[in-house]
N, C-alpha and C positions, 0 to 999 in steps of 0.2 A: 805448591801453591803458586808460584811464578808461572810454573810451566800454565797452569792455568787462566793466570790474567792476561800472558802471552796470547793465549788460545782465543779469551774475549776479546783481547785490543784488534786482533787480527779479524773476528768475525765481524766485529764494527765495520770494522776499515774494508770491508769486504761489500758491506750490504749498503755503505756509502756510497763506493765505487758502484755497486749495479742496481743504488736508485737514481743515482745520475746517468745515467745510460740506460737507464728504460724509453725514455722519449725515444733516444736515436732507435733503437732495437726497435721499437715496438712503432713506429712509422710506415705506414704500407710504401711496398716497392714506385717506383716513376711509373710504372703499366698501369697497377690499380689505381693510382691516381689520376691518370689521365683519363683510364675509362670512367671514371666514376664524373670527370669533368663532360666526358661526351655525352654521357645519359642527364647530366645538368642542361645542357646544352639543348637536348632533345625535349627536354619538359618544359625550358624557356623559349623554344621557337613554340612549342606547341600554344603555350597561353600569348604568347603576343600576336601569332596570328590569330586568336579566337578575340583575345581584346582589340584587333584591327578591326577586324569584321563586325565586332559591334559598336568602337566607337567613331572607326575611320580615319583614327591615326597610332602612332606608335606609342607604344605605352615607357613610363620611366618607373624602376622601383629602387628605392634607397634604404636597405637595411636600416634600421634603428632612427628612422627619422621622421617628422610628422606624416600623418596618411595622408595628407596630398602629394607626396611623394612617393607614394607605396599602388601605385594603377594597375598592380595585379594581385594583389592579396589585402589593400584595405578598402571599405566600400567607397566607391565615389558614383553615388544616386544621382549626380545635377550633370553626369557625363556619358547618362546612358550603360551604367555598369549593369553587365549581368555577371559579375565573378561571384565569389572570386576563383579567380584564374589558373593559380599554381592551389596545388592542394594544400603546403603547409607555408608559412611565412615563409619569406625570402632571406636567410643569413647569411654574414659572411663565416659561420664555423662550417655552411654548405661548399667552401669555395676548395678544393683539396689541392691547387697547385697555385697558390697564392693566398696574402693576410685576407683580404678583403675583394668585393668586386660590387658593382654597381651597372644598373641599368640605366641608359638613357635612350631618348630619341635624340636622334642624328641632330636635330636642329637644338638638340640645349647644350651642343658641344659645337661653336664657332672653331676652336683651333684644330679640327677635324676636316682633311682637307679632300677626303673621300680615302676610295682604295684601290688599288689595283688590282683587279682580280683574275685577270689574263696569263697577266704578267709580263705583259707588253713593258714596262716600265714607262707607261701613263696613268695617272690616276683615272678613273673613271666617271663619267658626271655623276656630278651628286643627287641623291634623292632623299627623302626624307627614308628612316630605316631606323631598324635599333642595333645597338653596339651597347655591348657589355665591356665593360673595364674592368680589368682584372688587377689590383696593385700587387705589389709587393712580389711577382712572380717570377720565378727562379728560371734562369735563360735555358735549362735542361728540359724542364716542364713545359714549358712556351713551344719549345722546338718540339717537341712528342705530341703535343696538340699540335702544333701546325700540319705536320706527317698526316693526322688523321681528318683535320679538318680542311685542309687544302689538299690532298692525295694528287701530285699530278699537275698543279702549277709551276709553271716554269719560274725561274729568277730566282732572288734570293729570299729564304724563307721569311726574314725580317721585317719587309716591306710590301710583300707579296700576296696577293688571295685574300682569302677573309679574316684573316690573323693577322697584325700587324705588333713588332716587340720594340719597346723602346725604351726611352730614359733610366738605361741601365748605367750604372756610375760604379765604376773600381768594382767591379765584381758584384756589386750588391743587385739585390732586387731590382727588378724594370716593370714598366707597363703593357700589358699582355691588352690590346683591344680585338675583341671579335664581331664581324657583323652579321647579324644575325636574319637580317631581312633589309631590303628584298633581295 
């Protein structure tokens, strides 16, 4: 009979152990997740420039927040909307190498001071564009995007091309921003 409660305390203690360890296990590798950010990537430059072309400026979208906010997936009739734009709503559970990420147009971000996409290590004049913000995103992730979304810029990946990583503190999460246009 012991040998038997033995046997249950341990299979508990067993199926504790690996349902706390499912998340880590069961998390796709840094590849899949980046590719799965490029193919994001690819379906959001696609609806921003079809919502340029019809409204004539960049569009912003903000997960979970009112439809004036939302210029490619909620209707906006008084601005010339023919969307919507992206096929399904825009999440952040969409965002696979970081919490959360948000759209804007270049101009509703003042502390945005352009980019350098040369690499020259000058920023480049600004224009109006959009730039996705990526929070919470993991400097391993950041850096696998930049590889594919900058292939070939000189400098340092951080600062450099269309990707820019920053406000990273003691090791935690940073701000992943990408420009998306022009």
């Amino acid at each position: 009979m012991r040998r038997l409660a033995a046997f249950l305390v341990c299979a508990v203690m067993l199926a504790v152990v690996a349902a706390a360890m499912r998340p880590t296990l069961s998390a796709p590798p840094d590849a899949a997740r980046v590719a799965r950010t490029v193919e994001a990537l690819a379906r959001l430059r696609t609806a921003v420039e079809r919502h340029h072309a019809d409204v004539g400026r960049y569009p912003r979208e903000y997960p979970h927040h009112p439809a004036a906010t939302r210029e490619l997936t909620a209707p906006q009739p008084t601005a010339g909307w023919r969307g919507p734009y992206l096929e399904a709503p825009f999440r952040h559970a969409d965002c696979p190498i970081g919490a959360r990420w948000f759209l804007h147009a270049d101009a509703a971000l003042p502390r945005l001071e352009g980019f350098d996409l040369d690499g020259d290590g000058a920023v480049e004049p600004r224009t109006t564009a959009s730039v996705l913000r990526i929070e919470y995103a993991e400097e391993r992730w950041a850096e696998a995007l930049d590889k594919v979304v900058d292939a070939g810029v000189p400098g340092a990946w951080r600062t450099t091309g269309r990707l820019r990583f920053a406000n990273e503190r003691a090791g935690k999460p940073g701000t992943a921003d990408v420009l998306l246009h022009p």
